[in-house]
C-alpha positions in Angstrom: -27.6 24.0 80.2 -28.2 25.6 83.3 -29.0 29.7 82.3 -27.3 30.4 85.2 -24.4 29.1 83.9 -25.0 30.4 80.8 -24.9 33.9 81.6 -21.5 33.4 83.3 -20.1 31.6 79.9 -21.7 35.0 78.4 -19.6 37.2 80.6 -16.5 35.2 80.5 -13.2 36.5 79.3 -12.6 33.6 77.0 -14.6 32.2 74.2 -14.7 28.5 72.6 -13.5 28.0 69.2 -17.5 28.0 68.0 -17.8 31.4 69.2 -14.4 32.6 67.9 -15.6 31.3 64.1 -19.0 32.9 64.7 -16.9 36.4 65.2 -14.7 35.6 62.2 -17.1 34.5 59.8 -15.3 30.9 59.5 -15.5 27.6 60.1 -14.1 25.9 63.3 -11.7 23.9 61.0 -10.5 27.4 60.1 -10.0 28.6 63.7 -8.1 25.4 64.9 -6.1 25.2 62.3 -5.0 29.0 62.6 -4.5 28.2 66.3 -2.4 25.4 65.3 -0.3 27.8 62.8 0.2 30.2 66.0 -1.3 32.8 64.2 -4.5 33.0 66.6 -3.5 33.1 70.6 -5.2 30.6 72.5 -5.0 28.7 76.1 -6.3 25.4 76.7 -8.7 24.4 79.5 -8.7 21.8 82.2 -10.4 19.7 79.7 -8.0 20.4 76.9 -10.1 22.2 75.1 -9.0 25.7 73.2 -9.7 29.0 74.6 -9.7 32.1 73.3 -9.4 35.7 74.8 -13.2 37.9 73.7 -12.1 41.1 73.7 -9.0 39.9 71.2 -11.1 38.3 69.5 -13.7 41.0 69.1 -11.2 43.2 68.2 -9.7 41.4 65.0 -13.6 41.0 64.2 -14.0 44.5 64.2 -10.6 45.4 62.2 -11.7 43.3 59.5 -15.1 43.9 59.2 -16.1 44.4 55.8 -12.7 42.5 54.6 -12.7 39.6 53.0 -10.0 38.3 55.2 -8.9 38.5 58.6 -5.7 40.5 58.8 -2.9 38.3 59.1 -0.7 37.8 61.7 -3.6 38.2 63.8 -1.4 38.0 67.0 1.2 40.9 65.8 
């Protein structure tokens, strides 16, 4: 991938469901399906693929760091 392009994707306001399981310590399977449950905001892309919002995401990583769960609703 181009690292031009890369370090836009880096500074984006949105992350992939990869990078949103990386935050959360869980599998992809785990962040589509709580997408699915609408307990994890998302938006889909163009290419109909999930989005998520960083910061949001970052946040919930950070409330439940050290937990062995994420707290739950995560959208409340």
């Amino acid at each position: 991938m181009d690292p031009s392009l890369l370090a836009v994707l880096k500074d984006s306001p949105c992350i992939r469901t990869g990078e949103c399981a990386r935050l959360f310590g869980v599998s992809r399977k785990t962040v589509r399906r709580l997408a699915n449950q609408g307990l994890l905001p998302h938006w889909r892309s163009p290419g109909n693929q999930r989005r998520f919002d960083r910061a949001f995401c970052e946040r919930v990583a950070a409330e439940a760091d050290g937990q062995e769960t994420l707290p739950m609703k995560v959208g409340a």
